[in-house]
C-alpha positions as CSV (number, residue, x, y, z in Angstrom):
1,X,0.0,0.0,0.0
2,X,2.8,2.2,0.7
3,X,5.2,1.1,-2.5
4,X,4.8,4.9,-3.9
5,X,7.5,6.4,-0.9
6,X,10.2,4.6,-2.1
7,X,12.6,7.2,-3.6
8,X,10.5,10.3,-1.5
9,X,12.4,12.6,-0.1
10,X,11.2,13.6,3.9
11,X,12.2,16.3,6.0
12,X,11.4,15.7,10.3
13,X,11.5,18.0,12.6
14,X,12.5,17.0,16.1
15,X,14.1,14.1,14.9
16,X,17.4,13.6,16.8
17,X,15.3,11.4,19.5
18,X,11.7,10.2,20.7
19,X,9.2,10.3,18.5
20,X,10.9,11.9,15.9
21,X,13.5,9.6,15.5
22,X,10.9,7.1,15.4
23,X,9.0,8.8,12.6
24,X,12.4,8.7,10.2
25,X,13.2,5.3,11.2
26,X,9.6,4.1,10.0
27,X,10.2,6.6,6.9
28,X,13.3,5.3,6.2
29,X,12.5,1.3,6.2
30,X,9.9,2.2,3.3
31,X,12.8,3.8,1.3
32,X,12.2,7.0,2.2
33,X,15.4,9.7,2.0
34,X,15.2,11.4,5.3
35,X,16.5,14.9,6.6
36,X,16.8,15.0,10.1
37,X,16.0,18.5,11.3
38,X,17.1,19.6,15.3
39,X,19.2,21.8,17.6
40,X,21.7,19.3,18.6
41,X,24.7,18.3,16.2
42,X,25.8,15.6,18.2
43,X,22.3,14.4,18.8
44,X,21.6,14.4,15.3
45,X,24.8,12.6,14.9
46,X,23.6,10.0,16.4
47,X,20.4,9.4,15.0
48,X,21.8,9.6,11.5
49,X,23.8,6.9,12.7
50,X,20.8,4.4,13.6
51,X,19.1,5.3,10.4
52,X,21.9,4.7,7.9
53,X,22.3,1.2,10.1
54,X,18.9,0.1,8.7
55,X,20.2,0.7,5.1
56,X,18.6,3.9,5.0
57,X,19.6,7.7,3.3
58,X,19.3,10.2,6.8
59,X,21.0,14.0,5.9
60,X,21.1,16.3,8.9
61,X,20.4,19.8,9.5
62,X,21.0,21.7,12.8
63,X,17.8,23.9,12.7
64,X,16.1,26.0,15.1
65,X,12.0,26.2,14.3
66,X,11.4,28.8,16.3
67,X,13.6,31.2,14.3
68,X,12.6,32.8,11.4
69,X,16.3,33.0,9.9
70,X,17.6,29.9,10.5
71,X,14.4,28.0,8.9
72,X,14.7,30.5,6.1
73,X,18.6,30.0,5.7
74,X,18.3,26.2,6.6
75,X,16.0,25.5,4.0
76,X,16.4,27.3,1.4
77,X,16.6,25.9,-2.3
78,X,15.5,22.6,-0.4
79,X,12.4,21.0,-1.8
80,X,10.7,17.7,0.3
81,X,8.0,15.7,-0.8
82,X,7.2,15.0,2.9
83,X,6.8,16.9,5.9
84,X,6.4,15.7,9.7
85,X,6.3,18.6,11.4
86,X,7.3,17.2,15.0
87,X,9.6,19.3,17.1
88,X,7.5,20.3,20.2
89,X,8.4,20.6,24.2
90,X,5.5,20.2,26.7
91,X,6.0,23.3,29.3
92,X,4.1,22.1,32.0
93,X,3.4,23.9,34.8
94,X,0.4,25.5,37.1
95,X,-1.0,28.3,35.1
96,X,-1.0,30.7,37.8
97,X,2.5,30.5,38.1
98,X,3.6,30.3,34.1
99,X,6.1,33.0,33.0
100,X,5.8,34.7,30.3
101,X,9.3,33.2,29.1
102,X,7.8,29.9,29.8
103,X,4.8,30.2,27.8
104,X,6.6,31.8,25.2
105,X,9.4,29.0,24.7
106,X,6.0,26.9,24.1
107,X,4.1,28.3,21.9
108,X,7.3,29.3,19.9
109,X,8.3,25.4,19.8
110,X,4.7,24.0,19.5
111,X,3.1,26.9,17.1
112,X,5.2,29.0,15.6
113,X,7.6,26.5,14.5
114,X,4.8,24.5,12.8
115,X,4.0,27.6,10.9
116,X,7.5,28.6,9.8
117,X,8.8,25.0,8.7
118,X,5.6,24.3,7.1
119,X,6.1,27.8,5.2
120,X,10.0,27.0,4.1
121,X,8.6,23.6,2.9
122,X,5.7,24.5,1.3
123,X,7.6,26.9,-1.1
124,X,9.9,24.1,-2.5
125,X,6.3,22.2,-2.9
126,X,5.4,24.0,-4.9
127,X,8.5,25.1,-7.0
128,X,8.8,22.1,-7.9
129,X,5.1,21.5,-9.0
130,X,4.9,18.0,-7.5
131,X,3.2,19.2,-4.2
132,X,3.6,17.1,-1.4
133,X,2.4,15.9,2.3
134,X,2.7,17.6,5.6
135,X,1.9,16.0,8.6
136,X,1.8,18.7,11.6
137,X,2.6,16.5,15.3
138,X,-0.6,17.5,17.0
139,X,-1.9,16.0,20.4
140,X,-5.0,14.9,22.2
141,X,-4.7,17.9,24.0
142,X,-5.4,19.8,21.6
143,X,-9.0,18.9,21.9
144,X,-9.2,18.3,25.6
145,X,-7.2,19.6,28.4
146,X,-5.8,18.5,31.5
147,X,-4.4,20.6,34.4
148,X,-1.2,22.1,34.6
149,X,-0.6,22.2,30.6
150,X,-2.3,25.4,29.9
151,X,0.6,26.4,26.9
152,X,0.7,23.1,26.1
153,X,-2.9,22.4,25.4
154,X,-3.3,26.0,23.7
155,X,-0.1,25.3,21.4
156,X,-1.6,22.1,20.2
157,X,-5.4,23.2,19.6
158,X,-3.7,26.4,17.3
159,X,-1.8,23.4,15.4
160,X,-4.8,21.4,14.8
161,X,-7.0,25.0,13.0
162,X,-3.4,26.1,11.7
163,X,-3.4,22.4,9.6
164,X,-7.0,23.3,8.5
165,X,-6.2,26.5,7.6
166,X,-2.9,25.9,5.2
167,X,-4.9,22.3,4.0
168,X,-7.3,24.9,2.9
169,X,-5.4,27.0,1.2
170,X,-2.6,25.2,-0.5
171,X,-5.0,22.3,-1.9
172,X,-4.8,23.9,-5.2
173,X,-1.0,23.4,-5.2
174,X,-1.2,19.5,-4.5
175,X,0.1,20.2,-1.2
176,X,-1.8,18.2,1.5
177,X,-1.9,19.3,5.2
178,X,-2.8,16.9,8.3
179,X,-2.7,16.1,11.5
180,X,-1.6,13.5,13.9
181,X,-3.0,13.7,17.2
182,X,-1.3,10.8,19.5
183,X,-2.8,10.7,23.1
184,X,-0.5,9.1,26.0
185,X,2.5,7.2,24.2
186,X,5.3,5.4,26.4
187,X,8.7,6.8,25.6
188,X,11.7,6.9,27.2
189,X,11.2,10.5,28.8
190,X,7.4,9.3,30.4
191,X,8.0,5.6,31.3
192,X,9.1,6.2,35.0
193,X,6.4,8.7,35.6
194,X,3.3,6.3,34.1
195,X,5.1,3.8,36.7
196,X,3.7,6.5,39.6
197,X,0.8,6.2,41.2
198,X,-0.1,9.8,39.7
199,X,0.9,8.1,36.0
200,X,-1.4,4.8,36.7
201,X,-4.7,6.7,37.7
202,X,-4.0,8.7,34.1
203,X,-3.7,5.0,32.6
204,X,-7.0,4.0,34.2
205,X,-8.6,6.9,32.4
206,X,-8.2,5.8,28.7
207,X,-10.9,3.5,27.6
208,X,-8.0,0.4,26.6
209,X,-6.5,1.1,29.9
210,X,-3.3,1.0,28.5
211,X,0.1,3.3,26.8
212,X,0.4,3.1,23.2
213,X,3.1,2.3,21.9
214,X,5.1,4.7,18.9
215,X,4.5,1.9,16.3
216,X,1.4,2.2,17.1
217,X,0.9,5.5,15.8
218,X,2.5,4.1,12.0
219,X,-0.4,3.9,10.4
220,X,-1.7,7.0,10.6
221,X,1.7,8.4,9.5
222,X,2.0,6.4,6.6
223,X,-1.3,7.1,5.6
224,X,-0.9,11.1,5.5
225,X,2.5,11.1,3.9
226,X,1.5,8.3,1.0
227,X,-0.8,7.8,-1.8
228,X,-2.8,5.9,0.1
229,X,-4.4,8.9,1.5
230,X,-4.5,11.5,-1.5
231,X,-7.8,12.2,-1.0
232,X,-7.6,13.4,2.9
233,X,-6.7,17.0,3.6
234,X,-7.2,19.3,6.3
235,X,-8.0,16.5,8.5
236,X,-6.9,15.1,12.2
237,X,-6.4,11.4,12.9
238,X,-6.5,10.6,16.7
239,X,-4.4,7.6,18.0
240,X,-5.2,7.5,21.8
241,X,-7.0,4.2,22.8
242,X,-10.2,5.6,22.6
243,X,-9.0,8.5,25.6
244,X,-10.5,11.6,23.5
245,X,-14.3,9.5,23.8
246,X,-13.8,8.4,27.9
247,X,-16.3,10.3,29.9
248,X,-16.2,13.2,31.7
């Protein structure tokens, strides 16, 4: 179903680790040549590493989403047939007591970023007249909210009517915009605290009562950046074990 990515080229954002690096990898095994886009040379370093050990193409770019320059200058004369628009950091924190810097390093990150990368790449899109697919990283919480995620939760919910809002107006240019919303998916970083008592009562919340796992979230992926979904744009495809439906 996914034959046509063979020989596409990819840029992800976010990508020197988590679910980032995941996204490349799974890119990569369908023949994919991935760009891994982050801050951290030595990071990235690594992670081109573990893709070119699974036989596959990964350039790096040290790139900063939240600045307007070094998209611009990073980018530039680039031209990707896929975007995963991924980099993101989570801010969390009471509300009453969020900074200004705070909320600001969020929505730069989780918002602005989006926007800019999404810009760059939609530019070589279309110079090159063969459009493309851009996946945007949303989140569950972009729909619903929890406590102490304020930025967070506002960050994502502007993603998800930012990916509407570019879906709607660069469908003329082949250029299709979506979004992946995962709810809680065990990584590295969150595995100790879902082992808390505080981490178990959120696991007792979603309907399966259980994490997801990243490969569980491959489908989805796949389907935005292929063939396979040509026809879907401007849309948002949940993967949370049924947490967005639980009751209130």
């Amino acid at each position: 179903m996914f034959e046509d990515l063979s020989g596409k080229s990819a840029l992800v954002t976010g990508a020197s680790g988590g679910l980032g690096l995941h996204f490349a990898r799974l890119l990569a095994r369908h023949g994919v040549d991935v760009t891994l886009a982050a801050r951290r040379q030595s990071a990235l370093d690594q992670a081109g590493a573990e893709i070119a050990a699974l036989g596959g193409t990964a350039e790096h770019l040290v790139l900063d989403v939240t600045d307007a320059a070094s998209v611009a200058e990073t980018l530039a004369g680039r031209h990707f047939d896929i975007l995963i628009n991924n980099a993101g950091i989570s801010g969390a924190g009471p509300a009453a007591g969020l900074s200004e810097a705070d909320w600001d390093a969020v929505l730069d990150t989780n918002l602005k970023g989006v926007f800019l990368v999404a810009q760059a790449v939609a530019r070589g899109m279309r110079e090159s007249g063969r459009g493309g697919a851009i996946v945007n990283i949303a989140s569950i919480l972009g729909h619903r909210v929890a406590g102490g995620v304020s930025a967070y939760a506002a960050s994502k919910a502007g993603v998800i009517q930012l990916t509407k809002a570019l879906a709607l107006e660069w469908a003329r240019d082949g250029i299709r915009v979506n979004a992946l919303c995962p709810g809680y998916i065990e990584t590295d970083i969150n595995r100790d605290f879902f082992a808390t008592e505080a981490g178990l009562n959120l696991i007792r919340r979603i309907p399966q009562r259980r994490l997801g796992q990243p490969d569980e979230l491959d489908g989805a992926l796949l389907l935005l950046a292929s063939a396979a979904g040509s026809y879907i744009t401007g849309a948002t495809i949940e993967v949370d074990g049924g947490h967005l439906v639980s009751s209130l």
